[in-house]
N, C-alpha and C positions, 0 to 999 in steps of 0.2 A: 504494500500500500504506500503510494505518494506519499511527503509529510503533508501535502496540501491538504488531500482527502483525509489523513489522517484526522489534524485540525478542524476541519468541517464536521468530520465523525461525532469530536470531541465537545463543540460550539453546538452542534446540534439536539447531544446527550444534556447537556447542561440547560437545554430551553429557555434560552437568554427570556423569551418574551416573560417571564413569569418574573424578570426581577422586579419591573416598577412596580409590581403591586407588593411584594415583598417590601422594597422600600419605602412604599408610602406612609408607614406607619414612624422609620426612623427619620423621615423628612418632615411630618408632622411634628414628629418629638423634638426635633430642631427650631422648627417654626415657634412652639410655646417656649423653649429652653430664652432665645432670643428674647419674644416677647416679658419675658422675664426676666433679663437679664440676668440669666446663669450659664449662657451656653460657652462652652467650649468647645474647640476645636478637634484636639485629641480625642476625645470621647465618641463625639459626633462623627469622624473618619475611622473608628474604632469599632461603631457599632455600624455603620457603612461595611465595613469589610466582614463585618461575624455574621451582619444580614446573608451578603452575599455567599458565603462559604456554605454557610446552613443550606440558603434554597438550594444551591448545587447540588451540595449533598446529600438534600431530599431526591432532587433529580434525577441524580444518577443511584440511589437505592430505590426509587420507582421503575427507572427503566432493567433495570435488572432483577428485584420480584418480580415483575412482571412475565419478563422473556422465561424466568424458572419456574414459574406457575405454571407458566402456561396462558396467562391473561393475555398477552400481545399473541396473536397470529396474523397470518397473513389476508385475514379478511378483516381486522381490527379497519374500524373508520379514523380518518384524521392522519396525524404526520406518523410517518416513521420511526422507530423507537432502533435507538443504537444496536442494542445487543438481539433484539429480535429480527431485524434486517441484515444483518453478519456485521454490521461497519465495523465493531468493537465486537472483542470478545468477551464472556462474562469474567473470565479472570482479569484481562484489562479494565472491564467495568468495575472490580474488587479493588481493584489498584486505585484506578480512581475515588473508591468512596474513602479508603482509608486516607487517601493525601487529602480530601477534604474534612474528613473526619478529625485529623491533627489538623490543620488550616485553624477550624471551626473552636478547636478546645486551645491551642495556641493563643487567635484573637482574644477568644471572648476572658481568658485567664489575665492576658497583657487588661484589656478593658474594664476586669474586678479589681486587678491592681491599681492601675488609676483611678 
């Protein structure tokens, strides 16, 4: 596999569209922090990053229960799922959940300490 397709494999698994609503809630929390003048920065680009790791990581452990259930087939409606379409395999799919999995406990540990 190309790195190109690779990456696409990867971007595809991770279902970018589902961050903005994920982060809606840590851009609201911005919005009142502001309004109140308590916000800070580090925090605020702290829990930006632990949002983002989490969705991923939901992401890529849905599309992987999924292909191991048996839930995604090939008459599933809607996009393509990584590991059910061959793009990624499931033990690359595993690979991935655990680099988000530490990403995810990493951030959010640096983010309790601040």
């Amino acid at each position: 596999m190309k790195n190109d397709s690779r990456i696409q494999a990867w971007l595809m698994a991770a279902r970018l569209r589902t961050l903005p609503l994920a982060l809606s809630s840590i851009a609201m929390a911005g919005f009142l922090a502001a309004y109140f003048e308590v916000f800070n920065w580090p925090v605020f680009l702290l829990c930006i990053c632990t949002t983002i790791c989490l969705q991923v990581l939901s992401n890529f452990a849905n599309d992987y229960g999924d292909a191991k259930h048996g839930v995604d087939s090939l008459d599933r409606e809607g996009p393509a799922r990584a590991v059910q379409s061959g793009l990624l395999s499931s033990v690359q799919m595993k690979k991935g959940m655990y680099l988000f999995a530490g990403l995810s406990l990493l951030s959010g540990i640096i983010l309790l300490y601040i």
